[in-house]
DOGU-868545 format. One record per residue (C-alpha): x, y negated, z; residue in three letters. Coordinates in pm, whole numbers, plus 32768, in hexadecimal, padded with zeros to 4 digits. Each point is the difference from the previous one (the first is absolute). Layout:
<atoms>
@xx=X yy=Y zz=Z code=ALA
...
</atoms>
This chain:
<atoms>
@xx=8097 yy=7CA3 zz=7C87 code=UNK
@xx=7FB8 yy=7F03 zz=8116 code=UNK
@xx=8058 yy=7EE6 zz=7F29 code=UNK
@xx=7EDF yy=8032 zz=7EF4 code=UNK
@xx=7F10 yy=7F8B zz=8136 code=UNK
@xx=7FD0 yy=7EAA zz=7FAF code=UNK
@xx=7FD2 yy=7F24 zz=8112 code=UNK
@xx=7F80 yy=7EA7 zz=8002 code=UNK
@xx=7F36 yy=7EDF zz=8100 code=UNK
@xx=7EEA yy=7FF1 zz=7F03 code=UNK
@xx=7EBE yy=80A7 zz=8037 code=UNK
@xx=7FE3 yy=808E zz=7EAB code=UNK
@xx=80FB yy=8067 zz=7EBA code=UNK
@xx=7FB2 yy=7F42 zz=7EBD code=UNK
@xx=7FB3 yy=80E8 zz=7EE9 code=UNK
@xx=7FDE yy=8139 zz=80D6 code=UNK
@xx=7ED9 yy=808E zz=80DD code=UNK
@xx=7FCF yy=8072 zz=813F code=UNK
@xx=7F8E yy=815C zz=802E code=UNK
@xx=8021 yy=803D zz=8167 code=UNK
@xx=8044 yy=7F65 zz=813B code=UNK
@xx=80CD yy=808C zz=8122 code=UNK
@xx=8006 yy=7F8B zz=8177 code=UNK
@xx=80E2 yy=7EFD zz=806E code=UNK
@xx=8156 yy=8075 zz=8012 code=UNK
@xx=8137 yy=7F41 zz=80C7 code=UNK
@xx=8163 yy=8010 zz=8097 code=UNK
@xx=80B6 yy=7F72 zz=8104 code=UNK
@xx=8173 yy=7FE4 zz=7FE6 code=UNK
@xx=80C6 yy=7FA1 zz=8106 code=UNK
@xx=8170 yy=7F84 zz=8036 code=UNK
@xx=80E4 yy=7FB2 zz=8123 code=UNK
@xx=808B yy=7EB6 zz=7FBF code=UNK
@xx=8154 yy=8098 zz=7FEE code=UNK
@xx=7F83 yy=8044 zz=7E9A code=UNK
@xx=804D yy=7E9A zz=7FE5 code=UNK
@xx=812B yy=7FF4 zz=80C6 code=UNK
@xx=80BB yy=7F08 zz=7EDB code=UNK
@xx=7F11 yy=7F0F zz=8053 code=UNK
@xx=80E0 yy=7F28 zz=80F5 code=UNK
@xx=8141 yy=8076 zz=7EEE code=UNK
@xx=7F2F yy=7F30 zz=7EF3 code=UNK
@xx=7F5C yy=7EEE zz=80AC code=UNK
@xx=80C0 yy=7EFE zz=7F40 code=UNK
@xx=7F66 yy=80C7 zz=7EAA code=UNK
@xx=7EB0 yy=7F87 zz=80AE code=UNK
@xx=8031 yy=7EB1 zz=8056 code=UNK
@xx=804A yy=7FD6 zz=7E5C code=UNK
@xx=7F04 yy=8102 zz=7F99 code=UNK
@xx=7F8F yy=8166 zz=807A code=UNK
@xx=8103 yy=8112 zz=801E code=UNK
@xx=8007 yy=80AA zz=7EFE code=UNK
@xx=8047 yy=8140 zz=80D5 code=UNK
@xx=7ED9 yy=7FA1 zz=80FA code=UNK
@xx=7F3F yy=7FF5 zz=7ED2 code=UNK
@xx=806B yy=8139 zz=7F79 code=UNK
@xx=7FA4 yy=80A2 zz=811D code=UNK
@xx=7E88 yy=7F52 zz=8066 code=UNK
@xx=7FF6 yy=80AF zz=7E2F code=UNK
@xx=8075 yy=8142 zz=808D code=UNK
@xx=7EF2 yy=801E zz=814A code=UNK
@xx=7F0B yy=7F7E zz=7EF2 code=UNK
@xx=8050 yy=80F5 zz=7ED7 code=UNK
@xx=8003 yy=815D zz=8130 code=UNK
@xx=7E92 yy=7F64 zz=8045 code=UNK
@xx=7FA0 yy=8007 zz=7EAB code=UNK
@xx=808A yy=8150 zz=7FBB code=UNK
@xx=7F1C yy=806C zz=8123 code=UNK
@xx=7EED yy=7F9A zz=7F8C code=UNK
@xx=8042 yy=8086 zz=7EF5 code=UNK
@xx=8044 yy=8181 zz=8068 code=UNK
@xx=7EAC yy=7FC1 zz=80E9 code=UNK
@xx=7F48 yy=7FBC zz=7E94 code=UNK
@xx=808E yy=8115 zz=7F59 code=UNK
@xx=7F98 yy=8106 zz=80F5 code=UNK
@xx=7EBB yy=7F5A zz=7FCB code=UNK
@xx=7FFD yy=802A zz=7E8E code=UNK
@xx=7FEA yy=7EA3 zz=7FBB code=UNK
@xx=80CA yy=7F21 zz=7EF9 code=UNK
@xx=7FD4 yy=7EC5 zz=8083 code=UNK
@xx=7FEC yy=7F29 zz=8140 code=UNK
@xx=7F57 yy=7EB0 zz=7FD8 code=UNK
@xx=7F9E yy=7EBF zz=8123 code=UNK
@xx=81A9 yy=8054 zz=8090 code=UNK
@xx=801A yy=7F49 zz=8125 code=UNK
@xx=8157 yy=7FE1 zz=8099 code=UNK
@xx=8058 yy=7F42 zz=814E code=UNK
@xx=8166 yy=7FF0 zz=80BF code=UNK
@xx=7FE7 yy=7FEF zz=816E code=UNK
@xx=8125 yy=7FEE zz=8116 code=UNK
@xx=7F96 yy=80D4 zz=813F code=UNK
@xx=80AF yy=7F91 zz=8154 code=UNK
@xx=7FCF yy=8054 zz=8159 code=UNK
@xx=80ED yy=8076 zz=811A code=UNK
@xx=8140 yy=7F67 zz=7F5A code=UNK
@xx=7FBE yy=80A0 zz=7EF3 code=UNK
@xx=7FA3 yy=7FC3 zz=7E95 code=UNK
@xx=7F95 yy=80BC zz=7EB8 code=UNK
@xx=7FA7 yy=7F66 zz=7EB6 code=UNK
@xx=7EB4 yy=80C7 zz=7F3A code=UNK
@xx=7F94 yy=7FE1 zz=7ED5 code=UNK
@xx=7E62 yy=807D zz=7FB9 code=UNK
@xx=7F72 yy=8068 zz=7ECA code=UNK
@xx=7EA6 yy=8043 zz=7FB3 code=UNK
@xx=7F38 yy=8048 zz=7EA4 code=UNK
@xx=7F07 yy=80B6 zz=7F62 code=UNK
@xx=801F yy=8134 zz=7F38 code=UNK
@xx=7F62 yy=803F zz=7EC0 code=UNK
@xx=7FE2 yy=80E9 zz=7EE8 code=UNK
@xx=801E yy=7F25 zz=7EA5 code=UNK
@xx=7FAD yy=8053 zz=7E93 code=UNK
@xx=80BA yy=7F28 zz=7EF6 code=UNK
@xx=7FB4 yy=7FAD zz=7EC1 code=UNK
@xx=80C2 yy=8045 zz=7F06 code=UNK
@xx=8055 yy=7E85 zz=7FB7 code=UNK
@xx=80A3 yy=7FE0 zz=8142 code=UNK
@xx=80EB yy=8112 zz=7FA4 code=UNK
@xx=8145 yy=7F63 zz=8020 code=UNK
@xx=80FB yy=7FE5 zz=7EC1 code=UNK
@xx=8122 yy=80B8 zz=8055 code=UNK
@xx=80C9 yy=7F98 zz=7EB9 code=UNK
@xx=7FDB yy=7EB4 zz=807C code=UNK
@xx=8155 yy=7F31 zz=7FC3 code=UNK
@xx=7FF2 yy=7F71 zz=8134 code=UNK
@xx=8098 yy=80AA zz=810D code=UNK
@xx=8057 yy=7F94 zz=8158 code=UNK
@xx=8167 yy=8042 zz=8091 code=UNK
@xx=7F4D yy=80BD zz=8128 code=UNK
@xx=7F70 yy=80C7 zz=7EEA code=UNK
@xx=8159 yy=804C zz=7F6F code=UNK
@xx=80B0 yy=803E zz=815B code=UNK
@xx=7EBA yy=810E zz=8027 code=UNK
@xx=802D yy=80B6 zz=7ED2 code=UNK
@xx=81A9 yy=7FF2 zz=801D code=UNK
@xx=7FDD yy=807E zz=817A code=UNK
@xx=7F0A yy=80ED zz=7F52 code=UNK
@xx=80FC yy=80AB zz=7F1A code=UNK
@xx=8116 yy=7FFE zz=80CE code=UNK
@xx=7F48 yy=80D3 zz=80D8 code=UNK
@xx=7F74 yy=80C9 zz=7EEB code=UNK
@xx=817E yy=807B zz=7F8F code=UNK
@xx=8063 yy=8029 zz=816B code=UNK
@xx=7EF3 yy=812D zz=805F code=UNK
@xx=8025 yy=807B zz=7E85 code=UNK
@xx=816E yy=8052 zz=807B code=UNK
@xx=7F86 yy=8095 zz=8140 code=UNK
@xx=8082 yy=7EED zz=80D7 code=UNK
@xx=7F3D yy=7F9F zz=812E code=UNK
@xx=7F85 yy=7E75 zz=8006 code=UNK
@xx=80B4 yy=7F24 zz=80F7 code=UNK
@xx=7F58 yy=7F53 zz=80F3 code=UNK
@xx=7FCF yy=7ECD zz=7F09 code=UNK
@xx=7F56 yy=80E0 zz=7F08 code=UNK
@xx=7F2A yy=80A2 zz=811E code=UNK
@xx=7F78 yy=7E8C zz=8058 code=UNK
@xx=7FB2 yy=7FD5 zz=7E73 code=UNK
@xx=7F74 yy=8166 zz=7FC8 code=UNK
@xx=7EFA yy=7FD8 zz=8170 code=UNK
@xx=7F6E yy=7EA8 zz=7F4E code=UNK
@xx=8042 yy=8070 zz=7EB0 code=UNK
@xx=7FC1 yy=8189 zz=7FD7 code=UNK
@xx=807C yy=8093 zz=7EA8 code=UNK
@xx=7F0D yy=810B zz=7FA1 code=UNK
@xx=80F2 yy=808E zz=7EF2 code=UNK
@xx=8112 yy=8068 zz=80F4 code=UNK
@xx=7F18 yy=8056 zz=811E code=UNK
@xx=8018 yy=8174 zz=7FAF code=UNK
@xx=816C yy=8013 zz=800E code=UNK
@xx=801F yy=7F2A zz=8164 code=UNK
@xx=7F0C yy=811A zz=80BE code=UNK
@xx=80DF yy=80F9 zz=7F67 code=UNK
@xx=8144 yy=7F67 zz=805D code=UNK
@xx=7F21 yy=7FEF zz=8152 code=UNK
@xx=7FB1 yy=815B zz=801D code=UNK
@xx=816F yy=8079 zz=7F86 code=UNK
@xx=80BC yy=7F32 zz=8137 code=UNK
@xx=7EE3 yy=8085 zz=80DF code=UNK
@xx=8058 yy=815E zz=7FCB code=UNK
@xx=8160 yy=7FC8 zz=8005 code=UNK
@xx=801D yy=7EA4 zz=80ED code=UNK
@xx=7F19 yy=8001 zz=8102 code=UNK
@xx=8070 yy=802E zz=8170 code=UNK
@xx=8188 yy=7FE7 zz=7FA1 code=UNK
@xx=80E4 yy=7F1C zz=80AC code=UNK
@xx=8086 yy=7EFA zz=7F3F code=UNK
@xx=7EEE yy=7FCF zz=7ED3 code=UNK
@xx=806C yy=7F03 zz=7F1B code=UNK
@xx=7F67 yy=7EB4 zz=7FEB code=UNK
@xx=7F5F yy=8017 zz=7E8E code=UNK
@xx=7F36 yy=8156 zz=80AA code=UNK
@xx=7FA1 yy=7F43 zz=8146 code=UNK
@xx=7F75 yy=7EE4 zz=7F0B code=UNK
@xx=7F46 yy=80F9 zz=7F2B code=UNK
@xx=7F81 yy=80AB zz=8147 code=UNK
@xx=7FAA yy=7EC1 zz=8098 code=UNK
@xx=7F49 yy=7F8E zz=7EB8 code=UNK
@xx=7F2E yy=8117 zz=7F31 code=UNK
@xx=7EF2 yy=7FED zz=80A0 code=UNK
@xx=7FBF yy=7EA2 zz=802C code=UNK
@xx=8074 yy=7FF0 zz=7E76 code=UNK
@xx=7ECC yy=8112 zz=7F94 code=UNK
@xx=7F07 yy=7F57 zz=80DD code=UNK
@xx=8036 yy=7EB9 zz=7F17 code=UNK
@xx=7FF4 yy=8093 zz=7EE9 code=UNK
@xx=7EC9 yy=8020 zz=7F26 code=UNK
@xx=7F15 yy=8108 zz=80A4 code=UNK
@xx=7FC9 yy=80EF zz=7EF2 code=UNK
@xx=817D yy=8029 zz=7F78 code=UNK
@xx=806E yy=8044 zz=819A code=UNK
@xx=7ED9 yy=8106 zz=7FF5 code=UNK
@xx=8064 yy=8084 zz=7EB8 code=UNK
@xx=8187 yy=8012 zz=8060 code=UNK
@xx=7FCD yy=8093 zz=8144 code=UNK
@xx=7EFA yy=810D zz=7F9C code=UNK
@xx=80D4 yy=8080 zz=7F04 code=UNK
@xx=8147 yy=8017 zz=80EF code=UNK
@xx=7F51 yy=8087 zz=810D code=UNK
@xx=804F yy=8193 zz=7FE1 code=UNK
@xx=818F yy=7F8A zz=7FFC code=UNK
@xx=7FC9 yy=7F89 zz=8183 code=UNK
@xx=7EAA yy=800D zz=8063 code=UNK
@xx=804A yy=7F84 zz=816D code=UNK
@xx=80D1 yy=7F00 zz=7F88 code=UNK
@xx=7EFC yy=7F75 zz=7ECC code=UNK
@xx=7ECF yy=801B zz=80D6 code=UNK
@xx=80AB yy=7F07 zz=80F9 code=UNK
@xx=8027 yy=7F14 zz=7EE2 code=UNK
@xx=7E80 yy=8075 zz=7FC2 code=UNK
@xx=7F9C yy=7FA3 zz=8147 code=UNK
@xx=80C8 yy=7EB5 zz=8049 code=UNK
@xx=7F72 yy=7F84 zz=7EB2 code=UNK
@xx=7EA7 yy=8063 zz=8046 code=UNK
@xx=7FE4 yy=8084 zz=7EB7 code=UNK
@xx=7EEC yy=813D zz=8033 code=UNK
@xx=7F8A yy=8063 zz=7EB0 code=UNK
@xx=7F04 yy=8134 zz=7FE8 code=UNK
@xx=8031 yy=8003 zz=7E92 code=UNK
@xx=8179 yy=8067 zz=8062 code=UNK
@xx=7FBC yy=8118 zz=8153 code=UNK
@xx=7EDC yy=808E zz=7F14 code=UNK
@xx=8128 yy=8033 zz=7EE9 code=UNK
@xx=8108 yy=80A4 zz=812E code=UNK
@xx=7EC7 yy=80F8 zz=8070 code=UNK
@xx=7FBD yy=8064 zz=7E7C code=UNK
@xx=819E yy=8034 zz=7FED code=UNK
@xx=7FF0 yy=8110 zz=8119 code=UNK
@xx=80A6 yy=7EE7 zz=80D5 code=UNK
@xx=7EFD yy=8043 zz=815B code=UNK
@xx=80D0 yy=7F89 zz=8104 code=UNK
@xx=8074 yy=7E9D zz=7F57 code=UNK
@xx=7EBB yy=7FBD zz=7FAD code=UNK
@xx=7F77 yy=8040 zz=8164 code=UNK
@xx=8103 yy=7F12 zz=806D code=UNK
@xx=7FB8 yy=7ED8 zz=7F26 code=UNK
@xx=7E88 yy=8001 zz=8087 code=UNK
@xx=8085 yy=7F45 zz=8122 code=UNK
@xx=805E yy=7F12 zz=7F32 code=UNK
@xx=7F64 yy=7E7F zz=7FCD code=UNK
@xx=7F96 yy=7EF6 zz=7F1D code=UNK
@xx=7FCA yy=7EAF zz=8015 code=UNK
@xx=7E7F yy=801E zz=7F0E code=UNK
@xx=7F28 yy=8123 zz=7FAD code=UNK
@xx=7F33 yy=8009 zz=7ECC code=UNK
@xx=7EE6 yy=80EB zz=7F9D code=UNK
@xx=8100 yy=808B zz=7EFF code=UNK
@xx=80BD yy=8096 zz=8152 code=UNK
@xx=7ECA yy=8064 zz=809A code=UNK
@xx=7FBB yy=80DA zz=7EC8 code=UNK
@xx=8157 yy=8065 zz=8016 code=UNK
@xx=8011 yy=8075 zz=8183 code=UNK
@xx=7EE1 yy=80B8 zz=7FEE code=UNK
@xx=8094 yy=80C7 zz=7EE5 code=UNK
@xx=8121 yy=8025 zz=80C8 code=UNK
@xx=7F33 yy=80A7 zz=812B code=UNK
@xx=7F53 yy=8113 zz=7F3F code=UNK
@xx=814A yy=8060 zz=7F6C code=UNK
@xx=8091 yy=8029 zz=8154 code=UNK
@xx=7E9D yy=80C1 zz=8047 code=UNK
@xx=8053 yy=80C5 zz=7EF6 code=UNK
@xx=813F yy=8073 zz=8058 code=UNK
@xx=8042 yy=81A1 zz=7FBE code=UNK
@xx=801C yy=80B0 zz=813F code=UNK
@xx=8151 yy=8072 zz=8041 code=UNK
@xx=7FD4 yy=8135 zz=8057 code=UNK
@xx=7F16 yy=80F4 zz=8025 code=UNK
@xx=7F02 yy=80E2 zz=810A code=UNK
@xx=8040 yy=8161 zz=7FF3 code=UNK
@xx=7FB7 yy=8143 zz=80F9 code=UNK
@xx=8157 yy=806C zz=80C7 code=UNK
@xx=800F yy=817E zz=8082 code=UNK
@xx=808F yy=7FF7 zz=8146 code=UNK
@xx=80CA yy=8136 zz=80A5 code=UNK
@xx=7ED0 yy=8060 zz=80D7 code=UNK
@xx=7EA1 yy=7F89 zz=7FC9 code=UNK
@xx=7F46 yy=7F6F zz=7ED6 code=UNK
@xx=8064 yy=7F11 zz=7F01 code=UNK
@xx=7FDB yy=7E78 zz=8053 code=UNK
@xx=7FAF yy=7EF2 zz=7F1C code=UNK
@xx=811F yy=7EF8 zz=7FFE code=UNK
@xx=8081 yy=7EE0 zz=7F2B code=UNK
@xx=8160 yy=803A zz=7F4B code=UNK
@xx=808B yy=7EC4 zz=7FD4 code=UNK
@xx=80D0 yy=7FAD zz=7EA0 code=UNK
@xx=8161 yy=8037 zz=80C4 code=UNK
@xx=7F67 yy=8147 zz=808D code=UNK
@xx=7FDF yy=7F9E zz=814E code=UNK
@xx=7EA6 yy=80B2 zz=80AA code=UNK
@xx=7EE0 yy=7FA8 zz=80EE code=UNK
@xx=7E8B yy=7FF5 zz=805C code=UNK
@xx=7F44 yy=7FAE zz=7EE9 code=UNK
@xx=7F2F yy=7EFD zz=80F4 code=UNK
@xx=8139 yy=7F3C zz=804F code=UNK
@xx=7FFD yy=7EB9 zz=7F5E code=UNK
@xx=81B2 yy=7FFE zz=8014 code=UNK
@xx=8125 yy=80E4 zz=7FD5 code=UNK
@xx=80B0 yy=804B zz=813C code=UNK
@xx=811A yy=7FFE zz=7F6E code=UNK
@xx=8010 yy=7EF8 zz=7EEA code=UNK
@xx=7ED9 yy=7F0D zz=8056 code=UNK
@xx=7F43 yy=800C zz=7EF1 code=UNK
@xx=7EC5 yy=801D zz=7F8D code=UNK
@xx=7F5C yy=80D7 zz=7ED9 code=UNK
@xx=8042 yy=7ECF zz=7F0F code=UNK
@xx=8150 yy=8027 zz=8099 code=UNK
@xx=7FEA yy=7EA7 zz=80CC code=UNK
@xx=807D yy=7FA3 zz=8120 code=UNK
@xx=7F46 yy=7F56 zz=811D code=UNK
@xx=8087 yy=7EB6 zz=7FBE code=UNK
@xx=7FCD yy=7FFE zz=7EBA code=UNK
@xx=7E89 yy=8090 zz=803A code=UNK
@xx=7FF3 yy=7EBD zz=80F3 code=UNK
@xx=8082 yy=7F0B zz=7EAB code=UNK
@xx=7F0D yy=8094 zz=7F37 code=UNK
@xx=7EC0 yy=7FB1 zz=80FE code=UNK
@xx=8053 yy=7EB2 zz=8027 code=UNK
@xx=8041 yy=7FEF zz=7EB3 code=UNK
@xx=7E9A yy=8031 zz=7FA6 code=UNK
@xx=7F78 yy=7F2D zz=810E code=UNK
@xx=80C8 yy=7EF5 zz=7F70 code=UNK
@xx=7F74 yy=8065 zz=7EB6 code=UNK
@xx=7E5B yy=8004 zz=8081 code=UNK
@xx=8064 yy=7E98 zz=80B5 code=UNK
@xx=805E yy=7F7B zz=7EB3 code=UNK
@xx=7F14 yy=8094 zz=7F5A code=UNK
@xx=7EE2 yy=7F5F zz=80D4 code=UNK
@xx=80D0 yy=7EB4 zz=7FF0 code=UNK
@xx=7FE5 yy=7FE6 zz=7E97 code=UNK
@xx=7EBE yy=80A8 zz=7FDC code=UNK
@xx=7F2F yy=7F52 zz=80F3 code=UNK
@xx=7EAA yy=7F2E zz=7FB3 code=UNK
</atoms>
């Protein structure tokens, strides 16, 4: 979850060390100042103190930056960001004006130590704590009874993602999909889950989105491999499993997909992945035809019995090759392996 990234001004963590260092990361987000348009409606709040709904607002441009940051560290692998530097800005020019706030920090990889392992039967516990773990439940019971969130519990679920129900959301997900999609008239709990899933998956932790998805993927594979894509969440470990399964054409597909860091573990992985597409069975087979007049011709008899010259690469009729591929998947699977020899010599070089 986005939240366990700890963010902080400091340049280091007491009690924990750094393992790794990322590049800079920042955000810029940026408001019309009709975001503030109950300014001039609270001006005499100001003139006794600050509004407490200006100041509600500046919280709410400041938390979306954080959360930002945030997403941009995860996709990084990093659990921290330390040295935050904030600064709100008001941009003008031609009548107009916009208020921005910047954020900028460094992302790191930190390894605690087991004293800094926070207590969790403390018996102090804040009431934003409380209001957490209430809004928490609620949801909880809600999507146990198959009832979509509301837009409230979409805002708490994108900041605050629920690994135990997140499962049951991409399969009430794929269910209104298949039943939903492209009516007239969609009710507003399916726009919000629509609107939401994928945004909600991308926050959550890394390996339980990969693990979810994977696993759902045969029920809609075009559907799951947008998730897949949107979330950047490539995993060989996962396409290598799909070719073992028989499952060709999925698998070819999700070698288009991305992620945000490559390890030597994947390289080890892709290259596996390759020579088991390599070693794919021919799907057919070459055999002599007798024609009506003259002698017999060697020629390739595709699985689905279509026949031509053994020297063509592709079936006339079906496109396909003797692994029974088609060109565009052919095309995946070279670029695939490119992709594969550039990371290789990325991670491998002196």
């Amino acid at each position: 979850m986005n939240n366990n990234i700890l963010i902080t001004t400091t340049n280091n963590i007491e009690g924990a060390r750094i393992e790794n260092y990322f590049e800079l990361i920042s955000t810029n987000i940026v408001v019309g100042t009709n975001f503030f348009s109950d300014l001039s409606a609270s001006i005499t709040d100001i003139f006794g103190g600050l509004s407490e709904t200006y100041q509600n607002k500046l919280q709410k441009i400041y938390q979306i930056a954080l959360n930002d940051l945030r997403i941009k560290a995860k996709e990084l692998n990093a659990n921290a960001i330390i040295g935050l530097k904030i600064d709100f800005d008001e941009i003008s020019g031609k009548g107009k004006a916009m208020f921005m706030v910047s954020a900028i920090g460094t992302p790191i990889r930190l390894k605690y130590q087991e004293r800094t392992i926070i207590d969790k039967k403390s018996s102090l516990i804040s009431s934003e704590d409380l209001q957490k773990e209430f809004n928490k439940r609620l949801i909880i019971e809600k999507v146990n009874k198959e009832i979509i969130p509301n837009k409230e519990d979409w805002e708490f679920l994108l900041n605050n993602p629920i690994p135990e129900i997140s499962e049951k959301l991409l399969i009430m997900y794929v269910t209104a999909k298949r039943v939903k999609d492209y009516e007239m008239g969609i009710e507003d709990s399916y726009r919000l889950l629509f609107r939401n899933i994928s945004l909600y998956f991308k926050n959550l932790d890394n390996t339980k989105s990969s693990e979810i998805l994977y696993s759902h993927i045969k029920d809609n594979p075009k559907l799951i491999i947008t998730l897949i894509d949107y979330c950047k969440l490539f995993s060989p470990y996962e396409i290598l499993k799909l070719l073992k399964e028989k499952n060709i054409n999925t698998a070819i597909i999700c070698l288009t997909i991305d992620k945000s860091i490559y390890t030597k573990e994947d390289l080890k992985i892709m290259k596996e992945i390759i020579s088991t597409i390599d070693s794919l069975p021919d799907s057919g087979k070459i055999d002599l035809v007798k024609k009506t007049i003259g002698k017999a011709k060697e020629k390739y008899i595709w699985e689905n019995g279509h026949i031509n010259d053994s020297d063509e690469e592709y079936c006339d009729t079906c496109g396909v090759n003797i692994k029974g591929l088609k060109k565009g998947q052919v095309e995946i699977i070279n670029n695939f392996k490119i992709k594969t020899i550039s990371l290789d010599s990325l991670l491998n070089e002196d």
